[in-house]
N, CA, C and O atoms as a Maestro MAE file, in Angstrom:
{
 s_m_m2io_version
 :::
 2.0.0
}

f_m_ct {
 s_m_title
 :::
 protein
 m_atom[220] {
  # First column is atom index #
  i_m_mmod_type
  r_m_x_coord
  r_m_y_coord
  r_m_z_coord
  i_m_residue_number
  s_m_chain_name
  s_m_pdb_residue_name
  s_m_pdb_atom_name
  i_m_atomic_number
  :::
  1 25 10.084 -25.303 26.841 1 A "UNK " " N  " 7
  2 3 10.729 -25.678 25.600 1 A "UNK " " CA " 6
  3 2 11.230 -24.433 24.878 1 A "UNK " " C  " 6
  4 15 10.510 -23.439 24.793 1 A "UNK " " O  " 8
  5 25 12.490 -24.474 24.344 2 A "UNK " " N  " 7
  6 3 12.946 -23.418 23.501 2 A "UNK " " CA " 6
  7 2 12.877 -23.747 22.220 2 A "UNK " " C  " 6
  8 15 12.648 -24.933 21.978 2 A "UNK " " O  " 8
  9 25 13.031 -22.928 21.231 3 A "UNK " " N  " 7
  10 3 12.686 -22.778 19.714 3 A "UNK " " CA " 6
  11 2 14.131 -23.248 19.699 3 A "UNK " " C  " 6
  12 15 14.925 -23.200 20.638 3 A "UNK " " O  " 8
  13 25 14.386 -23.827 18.159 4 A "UNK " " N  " 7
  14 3 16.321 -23.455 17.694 4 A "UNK " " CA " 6
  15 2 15.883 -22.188 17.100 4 A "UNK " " C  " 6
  16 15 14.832 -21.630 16.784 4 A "UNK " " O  " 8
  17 25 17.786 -21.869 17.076 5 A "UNK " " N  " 7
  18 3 17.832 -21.136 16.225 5 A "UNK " " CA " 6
  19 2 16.919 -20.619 14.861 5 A "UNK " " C  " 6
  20 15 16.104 -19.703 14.756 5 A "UNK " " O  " 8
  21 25 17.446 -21.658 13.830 6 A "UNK " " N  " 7
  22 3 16.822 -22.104 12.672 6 A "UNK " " CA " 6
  23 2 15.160 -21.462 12.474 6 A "UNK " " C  " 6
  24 15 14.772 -20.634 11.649 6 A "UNK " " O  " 8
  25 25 14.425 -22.133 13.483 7 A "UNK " " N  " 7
  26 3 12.840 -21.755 13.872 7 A "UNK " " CA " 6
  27 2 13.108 -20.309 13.856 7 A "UNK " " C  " 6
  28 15 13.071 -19.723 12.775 7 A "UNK " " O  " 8
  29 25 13.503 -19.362 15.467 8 A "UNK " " N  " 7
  30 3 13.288 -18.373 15.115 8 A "UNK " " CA " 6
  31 2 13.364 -17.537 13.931 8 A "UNK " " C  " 6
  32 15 12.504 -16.733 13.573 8 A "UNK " " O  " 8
  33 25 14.480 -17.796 13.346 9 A "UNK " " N  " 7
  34 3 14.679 -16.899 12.248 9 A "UNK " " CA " 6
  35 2 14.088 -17.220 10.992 9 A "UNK " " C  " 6
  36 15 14.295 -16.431 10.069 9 A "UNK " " O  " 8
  37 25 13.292 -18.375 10.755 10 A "UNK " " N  " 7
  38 3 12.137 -18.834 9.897 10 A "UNK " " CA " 6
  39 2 11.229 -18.134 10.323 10 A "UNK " " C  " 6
  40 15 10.798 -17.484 9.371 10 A "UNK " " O  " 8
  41 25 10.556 -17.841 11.460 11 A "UNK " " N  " 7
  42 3 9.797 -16.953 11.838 11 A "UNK " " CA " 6
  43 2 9.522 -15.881 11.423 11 A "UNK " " C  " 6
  44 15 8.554 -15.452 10.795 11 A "UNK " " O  " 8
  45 25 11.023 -15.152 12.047 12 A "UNK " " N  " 7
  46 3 11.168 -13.302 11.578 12 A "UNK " " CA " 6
  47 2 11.473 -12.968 10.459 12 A "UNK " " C  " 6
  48 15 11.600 -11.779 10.170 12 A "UNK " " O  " 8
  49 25 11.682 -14.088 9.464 13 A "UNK " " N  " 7
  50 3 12.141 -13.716 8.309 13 A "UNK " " CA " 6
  51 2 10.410 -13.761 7.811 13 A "UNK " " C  " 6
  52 15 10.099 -12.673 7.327 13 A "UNK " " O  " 8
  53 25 9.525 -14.527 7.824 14 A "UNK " " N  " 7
  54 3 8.390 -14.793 7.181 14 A "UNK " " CA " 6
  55 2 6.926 -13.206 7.955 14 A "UNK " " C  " 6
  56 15 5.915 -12.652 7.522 14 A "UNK " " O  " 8
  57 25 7.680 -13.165 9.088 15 A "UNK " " N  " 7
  58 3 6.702 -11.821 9.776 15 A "UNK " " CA " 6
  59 2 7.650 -10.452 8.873 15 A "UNK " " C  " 6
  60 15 7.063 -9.371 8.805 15 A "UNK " " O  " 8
  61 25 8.779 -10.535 8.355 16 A "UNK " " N  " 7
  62 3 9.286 -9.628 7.646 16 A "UNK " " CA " 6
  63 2 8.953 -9.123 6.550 16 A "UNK " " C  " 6
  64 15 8.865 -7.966 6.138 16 A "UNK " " O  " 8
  65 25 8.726 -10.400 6.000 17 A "UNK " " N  " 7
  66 3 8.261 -10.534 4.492 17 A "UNK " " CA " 6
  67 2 6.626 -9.889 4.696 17 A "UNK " " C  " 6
  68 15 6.257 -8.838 4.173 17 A "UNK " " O  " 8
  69 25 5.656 -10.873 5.673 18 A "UNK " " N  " 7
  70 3 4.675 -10.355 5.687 18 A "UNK " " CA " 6
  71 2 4.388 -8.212 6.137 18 A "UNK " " C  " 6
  72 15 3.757 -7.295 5.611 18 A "UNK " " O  " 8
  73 25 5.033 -8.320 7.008 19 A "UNK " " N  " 7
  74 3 5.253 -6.509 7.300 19 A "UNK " " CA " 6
  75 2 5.132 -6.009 5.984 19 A "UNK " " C  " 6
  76 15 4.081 -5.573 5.514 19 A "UNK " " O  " 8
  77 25 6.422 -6.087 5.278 20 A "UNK " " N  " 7
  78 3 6.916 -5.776 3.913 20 A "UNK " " CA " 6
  79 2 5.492 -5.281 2.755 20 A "UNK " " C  " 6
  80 15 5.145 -4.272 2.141 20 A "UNK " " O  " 8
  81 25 4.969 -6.808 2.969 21 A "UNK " " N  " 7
  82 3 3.517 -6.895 1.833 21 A "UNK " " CA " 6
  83 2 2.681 -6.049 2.474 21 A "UNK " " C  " 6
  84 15 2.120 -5.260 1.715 21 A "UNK " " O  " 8
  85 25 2.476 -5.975 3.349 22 A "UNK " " N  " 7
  86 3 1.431 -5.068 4.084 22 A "UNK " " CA " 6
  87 2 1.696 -3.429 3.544 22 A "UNK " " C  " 6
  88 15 0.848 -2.696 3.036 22 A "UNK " " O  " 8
  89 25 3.255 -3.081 3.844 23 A "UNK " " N  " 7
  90 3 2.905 -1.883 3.618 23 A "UNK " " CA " 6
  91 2 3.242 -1.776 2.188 23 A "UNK " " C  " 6
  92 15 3.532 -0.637 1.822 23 A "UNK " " O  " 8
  93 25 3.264 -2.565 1.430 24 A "UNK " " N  " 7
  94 3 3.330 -2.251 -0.261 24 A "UNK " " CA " 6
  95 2 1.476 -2.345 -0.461 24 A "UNK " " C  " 6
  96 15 0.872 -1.785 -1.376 24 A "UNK " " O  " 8
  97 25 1.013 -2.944 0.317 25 A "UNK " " N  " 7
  98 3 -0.444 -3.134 -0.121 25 A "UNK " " CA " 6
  99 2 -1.374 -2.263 0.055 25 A "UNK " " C  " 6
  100 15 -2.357 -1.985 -0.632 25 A "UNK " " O  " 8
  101 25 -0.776 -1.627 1.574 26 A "UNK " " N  " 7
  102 3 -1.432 0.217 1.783 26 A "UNK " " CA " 6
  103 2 -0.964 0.826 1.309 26 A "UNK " " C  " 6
  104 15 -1.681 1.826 1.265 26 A "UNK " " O  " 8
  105 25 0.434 1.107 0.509 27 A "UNK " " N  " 7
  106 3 0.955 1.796 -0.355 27 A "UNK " " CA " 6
  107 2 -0.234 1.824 -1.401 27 A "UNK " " C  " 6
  108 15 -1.156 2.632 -1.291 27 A "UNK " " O  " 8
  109 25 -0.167 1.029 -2.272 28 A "UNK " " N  " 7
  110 3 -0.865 0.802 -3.541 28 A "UNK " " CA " 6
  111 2 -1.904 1.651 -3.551 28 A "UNK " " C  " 6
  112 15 -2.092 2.497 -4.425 28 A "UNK " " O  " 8
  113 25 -3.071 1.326 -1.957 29 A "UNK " " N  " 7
  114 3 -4.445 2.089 -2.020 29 A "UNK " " CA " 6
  115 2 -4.043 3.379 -1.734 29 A "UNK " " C  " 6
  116 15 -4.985 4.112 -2.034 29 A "UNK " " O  " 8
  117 25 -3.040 4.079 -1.270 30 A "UNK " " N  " 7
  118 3 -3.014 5.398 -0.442 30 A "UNK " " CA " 6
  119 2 -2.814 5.813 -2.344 30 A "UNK " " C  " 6
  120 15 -3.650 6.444 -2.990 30 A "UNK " " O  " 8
  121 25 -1.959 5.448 -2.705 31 A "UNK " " N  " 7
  122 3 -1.645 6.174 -4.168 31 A "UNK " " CA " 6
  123 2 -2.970 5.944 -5.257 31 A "UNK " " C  " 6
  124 15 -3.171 6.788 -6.130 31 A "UNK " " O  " 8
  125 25 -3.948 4.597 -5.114 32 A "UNK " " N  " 7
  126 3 -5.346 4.873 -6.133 32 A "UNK " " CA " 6
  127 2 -5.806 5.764 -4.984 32 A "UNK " " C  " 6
  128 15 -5.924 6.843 -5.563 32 A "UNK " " O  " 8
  129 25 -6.022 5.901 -4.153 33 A "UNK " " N  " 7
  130 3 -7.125 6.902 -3.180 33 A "UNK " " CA " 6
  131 2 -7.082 8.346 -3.382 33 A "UNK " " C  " 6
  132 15 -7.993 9.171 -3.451 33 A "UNK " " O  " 8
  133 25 -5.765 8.467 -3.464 34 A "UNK " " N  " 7
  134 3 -5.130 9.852 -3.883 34 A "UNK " " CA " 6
  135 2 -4.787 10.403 -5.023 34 A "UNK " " C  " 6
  136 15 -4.699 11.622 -5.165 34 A "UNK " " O  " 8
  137 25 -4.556 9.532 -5.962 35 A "UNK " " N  " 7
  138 3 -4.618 9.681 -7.366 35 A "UNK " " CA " 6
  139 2 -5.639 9.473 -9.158 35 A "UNK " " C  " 6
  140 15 -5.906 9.934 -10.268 35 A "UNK " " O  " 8
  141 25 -5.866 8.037 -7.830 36 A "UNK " " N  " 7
  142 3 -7.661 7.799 -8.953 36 A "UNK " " CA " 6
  143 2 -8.169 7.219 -8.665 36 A "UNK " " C  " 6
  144 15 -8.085 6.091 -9.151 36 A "UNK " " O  " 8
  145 25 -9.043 7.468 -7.723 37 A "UNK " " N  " 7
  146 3 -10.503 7.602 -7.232 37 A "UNK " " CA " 6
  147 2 -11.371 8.415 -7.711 37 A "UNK " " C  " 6
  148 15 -10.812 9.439 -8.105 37 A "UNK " " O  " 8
  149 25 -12.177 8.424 -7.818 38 A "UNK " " N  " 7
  150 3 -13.050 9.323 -8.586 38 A "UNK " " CA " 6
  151 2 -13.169 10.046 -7.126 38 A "UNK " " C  " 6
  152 15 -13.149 9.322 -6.131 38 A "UNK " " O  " 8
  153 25 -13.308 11.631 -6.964 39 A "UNK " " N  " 7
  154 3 -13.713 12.450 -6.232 39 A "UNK " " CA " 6
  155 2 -14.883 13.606 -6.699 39 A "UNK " " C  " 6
  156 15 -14.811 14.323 -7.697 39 A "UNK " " O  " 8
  157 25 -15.733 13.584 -5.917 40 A "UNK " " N  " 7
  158 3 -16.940 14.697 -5.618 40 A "UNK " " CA " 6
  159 2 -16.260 16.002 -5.710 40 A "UNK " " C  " 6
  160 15 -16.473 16.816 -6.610 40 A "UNK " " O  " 8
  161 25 -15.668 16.117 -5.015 41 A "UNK " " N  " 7
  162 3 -15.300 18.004 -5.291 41 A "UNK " " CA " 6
  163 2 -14.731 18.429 -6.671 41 A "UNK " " C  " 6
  164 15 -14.777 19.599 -7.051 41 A "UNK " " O  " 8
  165 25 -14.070 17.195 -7.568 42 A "UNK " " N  " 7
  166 3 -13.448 17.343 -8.812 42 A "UNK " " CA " 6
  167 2 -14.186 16.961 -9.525 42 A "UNK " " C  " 6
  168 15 -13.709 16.630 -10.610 42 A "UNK " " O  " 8
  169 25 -15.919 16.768 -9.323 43 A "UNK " " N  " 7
  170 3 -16.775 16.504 -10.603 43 A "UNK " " CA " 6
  171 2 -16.606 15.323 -10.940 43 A "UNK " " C  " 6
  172 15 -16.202 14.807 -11.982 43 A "UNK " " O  " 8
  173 25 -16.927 14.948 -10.033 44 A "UNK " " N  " 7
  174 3 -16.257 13.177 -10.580 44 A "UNK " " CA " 6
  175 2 -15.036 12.534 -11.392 44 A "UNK " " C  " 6
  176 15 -15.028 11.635 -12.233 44 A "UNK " " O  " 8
  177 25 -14.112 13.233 -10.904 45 A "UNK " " N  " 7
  178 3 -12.916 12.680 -11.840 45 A "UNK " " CA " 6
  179 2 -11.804 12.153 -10.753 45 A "UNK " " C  " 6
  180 15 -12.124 12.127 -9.564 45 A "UNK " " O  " 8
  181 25 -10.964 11.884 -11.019 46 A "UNK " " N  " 7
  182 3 -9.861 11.416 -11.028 46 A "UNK " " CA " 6
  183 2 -9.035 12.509 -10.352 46 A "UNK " " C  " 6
  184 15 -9.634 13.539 -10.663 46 A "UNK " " O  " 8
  185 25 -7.948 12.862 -9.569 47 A "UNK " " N  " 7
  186 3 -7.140 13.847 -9.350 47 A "UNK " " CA " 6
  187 2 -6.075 14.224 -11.047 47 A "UNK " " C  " 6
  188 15 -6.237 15.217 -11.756 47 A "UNK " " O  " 8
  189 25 -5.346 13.408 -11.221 48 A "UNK " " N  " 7
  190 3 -4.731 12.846 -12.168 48 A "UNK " " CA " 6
  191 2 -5.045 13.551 -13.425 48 A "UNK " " C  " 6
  192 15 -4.281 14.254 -14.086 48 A "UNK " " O  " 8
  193 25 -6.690 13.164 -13.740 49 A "UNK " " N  " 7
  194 3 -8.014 13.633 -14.921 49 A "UNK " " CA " 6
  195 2 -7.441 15.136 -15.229 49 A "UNK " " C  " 6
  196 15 -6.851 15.754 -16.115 49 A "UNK " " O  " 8
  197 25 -8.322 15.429 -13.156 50 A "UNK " " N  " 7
  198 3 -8.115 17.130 -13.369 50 A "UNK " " CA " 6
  199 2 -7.121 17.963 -13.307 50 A "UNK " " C  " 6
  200 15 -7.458 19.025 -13.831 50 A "UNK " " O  " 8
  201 25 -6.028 17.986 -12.904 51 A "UNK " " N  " 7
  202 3 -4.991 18.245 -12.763 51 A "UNK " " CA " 6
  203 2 -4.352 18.628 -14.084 51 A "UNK " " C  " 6
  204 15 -3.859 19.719 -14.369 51 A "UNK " " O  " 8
  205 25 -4.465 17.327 -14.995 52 A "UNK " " N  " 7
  206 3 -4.380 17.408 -16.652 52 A "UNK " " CA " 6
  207 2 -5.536 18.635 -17.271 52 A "UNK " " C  " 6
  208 15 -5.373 19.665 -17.925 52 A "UNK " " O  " 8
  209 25 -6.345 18.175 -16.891 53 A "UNK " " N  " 7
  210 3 -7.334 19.839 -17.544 53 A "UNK " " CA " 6
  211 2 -7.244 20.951 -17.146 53 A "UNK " " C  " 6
  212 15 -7.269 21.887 -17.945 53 A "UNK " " O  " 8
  213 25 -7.161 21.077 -16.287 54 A "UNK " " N  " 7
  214 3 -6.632 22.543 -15.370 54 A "UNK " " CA " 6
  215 2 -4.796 23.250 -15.702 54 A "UNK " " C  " 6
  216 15 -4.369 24.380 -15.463 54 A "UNK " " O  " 8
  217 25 -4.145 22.163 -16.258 55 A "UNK " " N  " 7
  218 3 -3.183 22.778 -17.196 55 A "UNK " " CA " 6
  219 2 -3.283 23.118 -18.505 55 A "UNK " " C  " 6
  220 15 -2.325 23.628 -19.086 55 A "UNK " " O  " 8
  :::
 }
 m_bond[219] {
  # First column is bond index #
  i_m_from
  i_m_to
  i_m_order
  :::
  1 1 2 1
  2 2 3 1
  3 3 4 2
  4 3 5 1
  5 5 6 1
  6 6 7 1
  7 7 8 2
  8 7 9 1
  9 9 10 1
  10 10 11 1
  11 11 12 2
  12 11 13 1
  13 13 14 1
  14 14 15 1
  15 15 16 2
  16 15 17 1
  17 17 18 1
  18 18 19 1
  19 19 20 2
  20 19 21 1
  21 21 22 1
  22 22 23 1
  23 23 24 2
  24 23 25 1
  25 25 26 1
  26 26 27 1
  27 27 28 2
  28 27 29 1
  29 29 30 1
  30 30 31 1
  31 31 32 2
  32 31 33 1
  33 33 34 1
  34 34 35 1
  35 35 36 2
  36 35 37 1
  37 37 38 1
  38 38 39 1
  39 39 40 2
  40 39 41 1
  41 41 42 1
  42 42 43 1
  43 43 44 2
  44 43 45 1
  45 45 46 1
  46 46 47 1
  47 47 48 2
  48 47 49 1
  49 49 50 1
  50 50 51 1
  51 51 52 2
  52 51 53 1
  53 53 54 1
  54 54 55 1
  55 55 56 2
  56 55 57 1
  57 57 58 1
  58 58 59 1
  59 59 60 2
  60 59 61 1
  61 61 62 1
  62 62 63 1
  63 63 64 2
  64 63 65 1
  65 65 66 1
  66 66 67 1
  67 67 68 2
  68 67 69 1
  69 69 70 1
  70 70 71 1
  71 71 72 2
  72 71 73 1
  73 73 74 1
  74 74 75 1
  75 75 76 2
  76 75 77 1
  77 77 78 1
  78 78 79 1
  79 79 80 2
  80 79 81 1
  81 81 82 1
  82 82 83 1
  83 83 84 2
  84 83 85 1
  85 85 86 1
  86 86 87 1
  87 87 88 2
  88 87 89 1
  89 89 90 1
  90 90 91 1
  91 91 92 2
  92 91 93 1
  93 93 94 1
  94 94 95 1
  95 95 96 2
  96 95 97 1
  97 97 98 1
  98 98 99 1
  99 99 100 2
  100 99 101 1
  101 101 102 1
  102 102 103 1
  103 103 104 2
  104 103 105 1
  105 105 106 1
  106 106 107 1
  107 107 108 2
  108 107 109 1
  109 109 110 1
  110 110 111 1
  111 111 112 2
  112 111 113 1
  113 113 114 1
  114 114 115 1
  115 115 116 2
  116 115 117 1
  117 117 118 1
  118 118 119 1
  119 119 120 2
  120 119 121 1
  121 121 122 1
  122 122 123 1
  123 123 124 2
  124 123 125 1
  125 125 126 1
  126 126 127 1
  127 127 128 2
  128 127 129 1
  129 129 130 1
  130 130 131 1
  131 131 132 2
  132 131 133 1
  133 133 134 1
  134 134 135 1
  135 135 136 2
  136 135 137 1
  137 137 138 1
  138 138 139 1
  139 139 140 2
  140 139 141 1
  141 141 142 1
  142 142 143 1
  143 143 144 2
  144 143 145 1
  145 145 146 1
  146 146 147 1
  147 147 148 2
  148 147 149 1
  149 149 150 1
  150 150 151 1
  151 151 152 2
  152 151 153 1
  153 153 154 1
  154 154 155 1
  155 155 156 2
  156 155 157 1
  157 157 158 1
  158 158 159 1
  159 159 160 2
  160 159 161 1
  161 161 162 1
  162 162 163 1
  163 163 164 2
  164 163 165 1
  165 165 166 1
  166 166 167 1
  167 167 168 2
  168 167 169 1
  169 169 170 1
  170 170 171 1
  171 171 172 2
  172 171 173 1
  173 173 174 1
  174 174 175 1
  175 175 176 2
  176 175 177 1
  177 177 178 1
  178 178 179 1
  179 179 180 2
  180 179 181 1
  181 181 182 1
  182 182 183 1
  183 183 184 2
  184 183 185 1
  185 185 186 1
  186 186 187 1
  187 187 188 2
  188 187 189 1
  189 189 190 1
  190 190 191 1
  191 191 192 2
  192 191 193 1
  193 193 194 1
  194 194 195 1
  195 195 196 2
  196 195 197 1
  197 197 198 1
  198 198 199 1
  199 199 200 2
  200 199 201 1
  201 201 202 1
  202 202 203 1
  203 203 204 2
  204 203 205 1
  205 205 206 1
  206 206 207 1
  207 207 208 2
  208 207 209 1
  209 209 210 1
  210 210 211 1
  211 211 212 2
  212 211 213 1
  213 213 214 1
  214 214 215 1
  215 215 216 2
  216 215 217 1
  217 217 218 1
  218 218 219 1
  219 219 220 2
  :::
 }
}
């Protein structure tokens, strides 16, 4: 059995969308992970925190 048209591209459009969210969603954590998280080597702060005090 073959798919129509129609199907496939309901498909790839919805695995597109999903791709899409995925990498906005590891986006999001890579930028709190890297920006504010609290980190041990910065005394418990924030990058963000220290960065601001250290100017």
């Amino acid at each position: 059995m073959s798919r129509t048209r129609k199907e496939q591209c309901t498909r790839r459009q919805r695995f597109e969308r999903l791709q899409h969210t995925g990498r906005v969603m590891i986006g999001d954590w890579v930028r709190f992970y890297n920006r504010q998280r609290l980190h041990r080597a910065l005394s418990t702060r924030a990058p963000a925190e220290a960065c601001a005090l250290d100017a």
